[in-house]
VOGU-3710 file (C-alpha; in Angstrom, 3 decimals, decimal comma):
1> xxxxxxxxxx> 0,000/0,000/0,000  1,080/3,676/-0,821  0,964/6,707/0,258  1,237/10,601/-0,555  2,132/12,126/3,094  0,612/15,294/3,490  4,171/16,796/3,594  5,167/15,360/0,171  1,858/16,733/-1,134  2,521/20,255/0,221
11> xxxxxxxxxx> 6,129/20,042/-1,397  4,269/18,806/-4,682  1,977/21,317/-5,192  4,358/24,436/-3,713  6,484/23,337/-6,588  4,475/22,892/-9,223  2,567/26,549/-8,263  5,910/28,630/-7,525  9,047/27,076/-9,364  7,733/24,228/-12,155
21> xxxxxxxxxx> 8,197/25,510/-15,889  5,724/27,345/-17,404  2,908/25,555/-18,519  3,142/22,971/-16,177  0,178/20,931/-14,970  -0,994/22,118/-11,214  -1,006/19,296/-8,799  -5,187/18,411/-9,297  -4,073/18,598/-13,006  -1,634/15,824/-12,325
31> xxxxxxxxxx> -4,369/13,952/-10,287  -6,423/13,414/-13,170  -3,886/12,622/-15,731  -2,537/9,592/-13,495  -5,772/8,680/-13,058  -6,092/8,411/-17,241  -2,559/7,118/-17,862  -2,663/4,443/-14,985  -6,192/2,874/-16,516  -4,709/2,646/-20,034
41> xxxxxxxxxx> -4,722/-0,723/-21,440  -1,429/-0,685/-22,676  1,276/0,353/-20,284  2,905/4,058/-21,213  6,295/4,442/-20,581  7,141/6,803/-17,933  9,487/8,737/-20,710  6,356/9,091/-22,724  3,865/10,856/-20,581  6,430/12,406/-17,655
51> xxxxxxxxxx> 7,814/14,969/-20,018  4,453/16,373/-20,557  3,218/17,078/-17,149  6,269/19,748/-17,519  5,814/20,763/-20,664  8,765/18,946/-22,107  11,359/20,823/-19,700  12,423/17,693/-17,498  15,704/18,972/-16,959  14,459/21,800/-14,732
61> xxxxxxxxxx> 12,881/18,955/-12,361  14,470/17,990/-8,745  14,818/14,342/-7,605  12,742/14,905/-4,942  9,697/15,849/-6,674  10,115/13,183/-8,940  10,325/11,008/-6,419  7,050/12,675/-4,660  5,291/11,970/-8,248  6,699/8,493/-8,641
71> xxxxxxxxxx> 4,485/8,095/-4,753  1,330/9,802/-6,600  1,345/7,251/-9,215  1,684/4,522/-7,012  -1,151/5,916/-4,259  -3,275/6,235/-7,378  -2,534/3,144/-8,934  -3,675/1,557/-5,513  -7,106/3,737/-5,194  -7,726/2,578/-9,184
81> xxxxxxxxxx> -7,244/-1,244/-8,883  -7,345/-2,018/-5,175  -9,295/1,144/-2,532  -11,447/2,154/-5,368  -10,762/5,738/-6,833  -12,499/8,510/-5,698  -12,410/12,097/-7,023  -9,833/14,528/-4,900  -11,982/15,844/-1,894  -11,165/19,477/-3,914
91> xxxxxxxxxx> -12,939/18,162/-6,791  -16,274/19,381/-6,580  -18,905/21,314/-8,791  -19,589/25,418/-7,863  -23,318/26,284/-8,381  -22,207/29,040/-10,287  -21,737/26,530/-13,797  -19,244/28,769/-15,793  -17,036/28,465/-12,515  -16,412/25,058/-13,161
101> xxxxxxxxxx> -14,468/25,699/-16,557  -12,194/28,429/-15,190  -8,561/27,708/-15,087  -7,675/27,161/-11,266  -10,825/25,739/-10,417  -10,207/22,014/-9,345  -13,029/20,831/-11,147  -11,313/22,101/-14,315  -7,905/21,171/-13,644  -8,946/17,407/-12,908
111> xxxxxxxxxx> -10,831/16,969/-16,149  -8,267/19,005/-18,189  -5,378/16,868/-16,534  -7,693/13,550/-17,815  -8,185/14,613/-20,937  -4,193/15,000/-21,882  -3,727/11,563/-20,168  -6,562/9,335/-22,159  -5,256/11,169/-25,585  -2,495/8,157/-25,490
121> xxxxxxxxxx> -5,456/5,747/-25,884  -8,833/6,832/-26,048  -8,547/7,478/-30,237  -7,573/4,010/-31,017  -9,806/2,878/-28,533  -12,626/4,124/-30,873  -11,214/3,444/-33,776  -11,317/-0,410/-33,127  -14,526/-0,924/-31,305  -17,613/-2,221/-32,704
131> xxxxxxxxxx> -19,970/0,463/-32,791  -23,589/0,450/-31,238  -22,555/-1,762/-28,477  -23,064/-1,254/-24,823  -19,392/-0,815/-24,013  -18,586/1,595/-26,591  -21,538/3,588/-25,756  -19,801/3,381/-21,913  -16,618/4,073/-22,893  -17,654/7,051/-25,210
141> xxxxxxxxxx> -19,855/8,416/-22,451  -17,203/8,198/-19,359  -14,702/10,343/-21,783  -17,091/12,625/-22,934  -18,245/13,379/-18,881  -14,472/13,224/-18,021  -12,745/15,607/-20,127  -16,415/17,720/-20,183  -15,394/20,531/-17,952  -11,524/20,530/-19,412
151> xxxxxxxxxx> -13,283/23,048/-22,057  -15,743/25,309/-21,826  -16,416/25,827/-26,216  -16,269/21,905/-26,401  -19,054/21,620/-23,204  -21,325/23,759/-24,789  -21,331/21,613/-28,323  -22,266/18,772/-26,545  -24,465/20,761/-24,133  -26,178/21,642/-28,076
161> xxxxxxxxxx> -26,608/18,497/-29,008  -29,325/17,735/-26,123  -32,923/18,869/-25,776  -34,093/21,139/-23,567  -31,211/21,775/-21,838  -28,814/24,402/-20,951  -25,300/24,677/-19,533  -26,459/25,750/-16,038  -28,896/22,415/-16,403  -26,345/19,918/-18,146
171> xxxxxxxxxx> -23,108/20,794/-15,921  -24,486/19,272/-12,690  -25,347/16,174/-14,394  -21,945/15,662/-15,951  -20,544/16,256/-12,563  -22,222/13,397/-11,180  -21,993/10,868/-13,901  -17,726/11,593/-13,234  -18,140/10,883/-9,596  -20,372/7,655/-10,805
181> xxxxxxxxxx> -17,889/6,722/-13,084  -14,397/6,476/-11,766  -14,738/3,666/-9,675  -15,272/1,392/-12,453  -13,412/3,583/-14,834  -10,398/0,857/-15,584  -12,668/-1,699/-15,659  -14,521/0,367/-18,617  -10,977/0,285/-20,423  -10,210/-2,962/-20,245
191> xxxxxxxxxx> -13,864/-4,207/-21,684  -13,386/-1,361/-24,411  -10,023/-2,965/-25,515  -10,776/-6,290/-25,174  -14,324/-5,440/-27,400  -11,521/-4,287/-30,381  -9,567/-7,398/-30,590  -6,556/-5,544/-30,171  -5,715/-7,125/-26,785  -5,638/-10,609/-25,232
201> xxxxxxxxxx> -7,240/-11,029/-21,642  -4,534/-11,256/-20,165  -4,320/-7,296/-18,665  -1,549/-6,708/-15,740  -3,781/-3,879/-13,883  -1,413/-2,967/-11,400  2,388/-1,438/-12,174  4,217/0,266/-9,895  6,401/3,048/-10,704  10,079/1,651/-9,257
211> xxxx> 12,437/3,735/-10,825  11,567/7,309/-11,204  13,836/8,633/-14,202  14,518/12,367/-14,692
//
């Protein structure tokens, strides 16, 4: 079992708000990316999707934080395959709707954080499955509640496409079909990629991250 301490969680996110490169993710941004790279039904190398949480500048990155991300991923990869994932206690919808889509708010950073993390996947994912089957229809509606609130122009095309609805009305239900969702998110993966015939059953759900590399 791992764990983020509150201390290495403070040190996280006082980094990555005061001395991270520009353009780096915040620390609820890095929450939800884990969250999509660590249910992918491939493995990602930790080359691949590391750089990007730091906007390709690496070599500006201490060991220590590093080290407090390699615990992150290993926490989350826990909560995902073994506690049961949860959204960040931060994570929750303002009454206000456009709140929800401002940069800063948690809400936003989580679901902006997911969507760059389920872009290694989520396309041939699609690509592959039968359409018009249950699990496609899940896997296309967990992404599209996921990465909802990442943008505001994208939530309001979808928020067209229903009936009788509005933004203020729609928000609050794509809020709680995320927090109905991520429990059983992985498991929603690995029926998508098995429904493509890309993948054997044979899926190692767990990996640790051993060897943080900078």
């Amino acid at each position: 079992m791992h764990t983020l301490t509150n201390e290495q969680e403070q040190q996280l996110n006082s980094w990555l708000l005061d001395k991270a490169p520009s353009q780096t993710l915040s620390l609820t941004a890095v929450k939800g990316y884990l969250f999509a790279i660590i249910a992918s039904p491939d493995p990602i190398d930790v080359n691949q999707w590391l750089p990007l949480i730091f906007n390709d500048k690496m070599q500006k990155v201490p060991d220590e934080i590093t080290l407090c991300l390699a615990q992150l991923y290993n926490a989350t990869s826990d909560d995902i395959f073994e506690n049961g994932y949860q959204l960040p206690p931060t994570v929750e919808f303002s009454d206000m709707a456009e709140a929800n889509f401002l940069s800063g708010h948690p809400l936003h950073e989580w679901s902006l954080g997911f969507a760059c993390g389920v872009n290694f996947y989520s396309q041939n994912l699609f690509e592959h499955m039968p359409s018009d089957t249950e699990i496609s229809e899940t896997f296309s509606l967990a992404v599209m509640a996921m990465t909802y609130f990442a943008n505001r122009d994208i939530a309001q095309d979808i928020v067209e496409q229903q009936e009788q609805t509005n933004l203020s009305q729609f928000s609050p239900v794509m809020f709680e079909m995320i927090g109905d969702l991520v429990a059983d998110y992985a498991q929603i993966v690995e029926q998508a990629a098995l429904s493509t015939g890309l993948f054997d059953d044979d899926f190692d759900d767990e990996e640790e991250w051993d060897t943080p590399q900078n």
